[in-house]
C-alpha positions as CSV (number, residue, x, y, z in Angstrom):
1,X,-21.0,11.6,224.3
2,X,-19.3,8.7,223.0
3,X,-20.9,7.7,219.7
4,X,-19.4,4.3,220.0
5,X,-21.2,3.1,222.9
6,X,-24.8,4.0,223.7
7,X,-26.4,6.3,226.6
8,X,-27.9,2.8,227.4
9,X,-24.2,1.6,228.4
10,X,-23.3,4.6,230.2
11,X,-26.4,4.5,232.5
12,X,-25.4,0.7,233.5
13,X,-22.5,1.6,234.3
14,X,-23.1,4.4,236.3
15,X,-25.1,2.1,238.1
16,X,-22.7,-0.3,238.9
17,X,-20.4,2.4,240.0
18,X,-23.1,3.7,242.5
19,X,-23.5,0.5,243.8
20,X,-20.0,-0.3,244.8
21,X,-20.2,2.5,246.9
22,X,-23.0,1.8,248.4
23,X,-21.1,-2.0,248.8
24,X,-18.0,-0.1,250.2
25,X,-19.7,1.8,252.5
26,X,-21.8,-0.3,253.9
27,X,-19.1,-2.6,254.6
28,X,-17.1,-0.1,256.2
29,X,-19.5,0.7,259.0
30,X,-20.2,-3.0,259.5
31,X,-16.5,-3.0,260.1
32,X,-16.9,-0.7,262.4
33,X,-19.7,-2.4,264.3
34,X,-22.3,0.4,263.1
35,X,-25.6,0.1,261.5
36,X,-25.9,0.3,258.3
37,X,-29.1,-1.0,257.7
38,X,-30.7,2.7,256.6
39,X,-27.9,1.9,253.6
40,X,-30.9,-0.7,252.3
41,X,-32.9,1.9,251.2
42,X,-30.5,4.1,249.7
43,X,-29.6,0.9,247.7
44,X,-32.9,0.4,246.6
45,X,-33.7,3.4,245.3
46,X,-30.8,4.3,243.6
47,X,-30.9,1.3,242.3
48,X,-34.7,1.4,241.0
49,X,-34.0,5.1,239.8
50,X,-31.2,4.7,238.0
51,X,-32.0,0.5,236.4
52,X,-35.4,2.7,235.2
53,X,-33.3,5.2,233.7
54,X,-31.5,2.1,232.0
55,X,-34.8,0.4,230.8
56,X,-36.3,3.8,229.6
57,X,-33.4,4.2,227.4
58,X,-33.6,0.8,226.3
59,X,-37.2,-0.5,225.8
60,X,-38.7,0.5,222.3
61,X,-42.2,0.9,222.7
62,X,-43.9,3.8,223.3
63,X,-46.4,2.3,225.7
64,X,-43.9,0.8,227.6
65,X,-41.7,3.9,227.7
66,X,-45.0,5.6,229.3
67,X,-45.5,2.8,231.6
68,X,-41.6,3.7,232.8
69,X,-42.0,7.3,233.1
70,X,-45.5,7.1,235.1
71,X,-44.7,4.2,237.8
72,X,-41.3,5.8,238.9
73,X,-42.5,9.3,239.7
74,X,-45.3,7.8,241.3
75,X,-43.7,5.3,243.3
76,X,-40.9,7.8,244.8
77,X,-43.9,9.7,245.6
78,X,-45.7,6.3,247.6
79,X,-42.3,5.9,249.5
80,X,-41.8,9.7,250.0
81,X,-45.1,9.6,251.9
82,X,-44.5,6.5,253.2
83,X,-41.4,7.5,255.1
84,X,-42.5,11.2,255.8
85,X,-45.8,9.2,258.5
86,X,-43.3,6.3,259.1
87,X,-40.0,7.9,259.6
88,X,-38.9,4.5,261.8
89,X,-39.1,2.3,258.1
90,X,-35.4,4.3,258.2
91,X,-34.4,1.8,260.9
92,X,-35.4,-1.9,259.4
93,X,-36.7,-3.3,255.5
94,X,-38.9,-1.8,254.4
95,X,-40.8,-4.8,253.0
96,X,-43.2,-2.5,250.8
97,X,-40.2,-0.3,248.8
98,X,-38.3,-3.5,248.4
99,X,-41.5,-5.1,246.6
100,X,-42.6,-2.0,245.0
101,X,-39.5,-1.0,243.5
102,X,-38.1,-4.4,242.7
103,X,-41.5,-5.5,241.6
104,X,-41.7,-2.7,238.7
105,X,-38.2,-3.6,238.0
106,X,-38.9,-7.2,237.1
107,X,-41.9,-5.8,235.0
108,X,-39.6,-3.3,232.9
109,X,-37.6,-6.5,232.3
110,X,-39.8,-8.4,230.9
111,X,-40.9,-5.5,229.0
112,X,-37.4,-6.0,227.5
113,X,-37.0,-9.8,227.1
114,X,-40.4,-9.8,225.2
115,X,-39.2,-7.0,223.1
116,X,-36.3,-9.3,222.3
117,X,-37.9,-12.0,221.5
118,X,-37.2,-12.2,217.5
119,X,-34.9,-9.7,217.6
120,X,-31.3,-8.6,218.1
121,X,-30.2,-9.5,221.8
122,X,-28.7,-6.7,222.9
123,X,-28.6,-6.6,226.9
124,X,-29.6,-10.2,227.0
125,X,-27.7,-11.3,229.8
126,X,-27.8,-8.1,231.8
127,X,-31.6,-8.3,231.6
128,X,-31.6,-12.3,232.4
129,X,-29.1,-11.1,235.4
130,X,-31.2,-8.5,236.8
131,X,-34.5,-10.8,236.4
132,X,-33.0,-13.5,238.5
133,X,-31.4,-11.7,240.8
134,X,-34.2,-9.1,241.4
135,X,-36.6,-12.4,241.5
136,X,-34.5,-14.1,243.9
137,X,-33.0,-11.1,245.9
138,X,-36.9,-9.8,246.6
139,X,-37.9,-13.1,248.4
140,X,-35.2,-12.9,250.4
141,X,-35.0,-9.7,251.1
142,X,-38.9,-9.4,252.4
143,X,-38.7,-12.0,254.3
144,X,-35.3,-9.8,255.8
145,X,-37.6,-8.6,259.3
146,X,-38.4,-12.3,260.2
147,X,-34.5,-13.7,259.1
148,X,-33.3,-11.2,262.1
149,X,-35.0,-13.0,264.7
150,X,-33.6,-16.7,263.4
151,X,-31.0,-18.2,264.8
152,X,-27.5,-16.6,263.3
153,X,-27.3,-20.2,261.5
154,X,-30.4,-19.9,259.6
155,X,-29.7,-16.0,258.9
156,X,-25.9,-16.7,257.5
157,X,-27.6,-19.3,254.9
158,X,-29.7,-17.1,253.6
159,X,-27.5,-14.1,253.1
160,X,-25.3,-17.0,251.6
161,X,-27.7,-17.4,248.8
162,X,-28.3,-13.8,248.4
163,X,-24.8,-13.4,247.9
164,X,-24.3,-16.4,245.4
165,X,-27.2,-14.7,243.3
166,X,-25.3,-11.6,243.1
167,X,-22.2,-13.1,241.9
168,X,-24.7,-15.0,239.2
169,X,-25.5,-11.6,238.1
170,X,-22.3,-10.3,238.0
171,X,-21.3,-13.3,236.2
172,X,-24.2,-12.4,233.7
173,X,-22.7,-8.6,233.5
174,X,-19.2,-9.8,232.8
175,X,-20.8,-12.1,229.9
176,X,-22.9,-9.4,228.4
177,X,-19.7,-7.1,228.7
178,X,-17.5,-9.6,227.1
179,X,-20.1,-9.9,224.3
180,X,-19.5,-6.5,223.5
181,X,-16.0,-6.3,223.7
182,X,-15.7,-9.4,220.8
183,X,-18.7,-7.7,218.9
184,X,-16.3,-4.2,218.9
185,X,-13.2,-6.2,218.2
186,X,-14.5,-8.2,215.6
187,X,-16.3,-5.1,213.8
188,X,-12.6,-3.0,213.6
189,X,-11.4,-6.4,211.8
């Protein structure tokens, strides 16, 4: 492991490796005129697993490192249940792992920004970037069964702002990485 750059770093970017390929993919088959709806889920676990991973490695305090390690097992076990009596949830949003897992998401978060509060702000703006877009992204994303029946108009907007709060949050990614690259630069000087 790279002693320069923390286990923290390399879990992030793992993530945002996984979730290109999820990206790719899914835009592949919608290329193809295939469904790729089923993809949803994938992204949200992975991306629950793996942003836990992230904030385990991050967060500080033992209680909220337990909190971490107790709600994730358990909630892969809800939606493992869930999915093995409601194997059709494969085939449209879930509405209940998109809550769950964002929800806990947005609590390890703020678990971090309080954390930071007086203190070095390391993973500021990734944090800030994950809370609003997680924030944002959930309400939109629950509400994803009803959008499919509006009119394609009304659907387009809202996958419109979905989008525009992803590039937010990459915009707060390519901030925090900046950040680091000036703090490394400035350190060799």
């Amino acid at each position: 492991m790279n002693k320069k750059r923390p286990k923290s770093f390399f879990i992030f970017t793992f993530y945002l490796f996984v979730i290109i390929l999820i990206q790719c993919y899914s835009s592949y088959l919608s290329g193809e005129g295939k469904n790729n709806l089923y993809l949803s889920h994938v992204y949200f676990i992975s991306q629950f697993v793996i942003l836990s991973l992230f904030f385990l490695e991050i967060l500080e305090s033992k209680l909220q490192k337990r909190v971490v390690k107790i709600s994730v097992p358990l909630c892969l076990i809800v939606l493992g249940i869930q999915y093995y009596y409601d194997n059709e949830l494969l085939y449209r949003f879930n509405l209940f792992e998109i809550f769950i897992t964002s929800f806990l998401l947005i609590i390890f978060s703020m678990f971090h920004f309080y954390n930071i509060l007086n203190e070095n702000k390391k993973y500021y703006y990734i944090n800030a970037g994950i809370l609003l877009y997680l924030f944002g992204s959930t309400v939109l994303f629950i509400s994803g069964n009803l959008i499919a029946t509006f009119e394609i108009s009304s659907s387009e907007i809202v996958w419109m702002l979905n989008s525009f709060l992803y590039i937010v949050y990459q915009i707060f990614i390519l901030i925090e990485w900046w950040k680091m690259f000036i703090e490394k630069t400035n350190m060799k000087k």
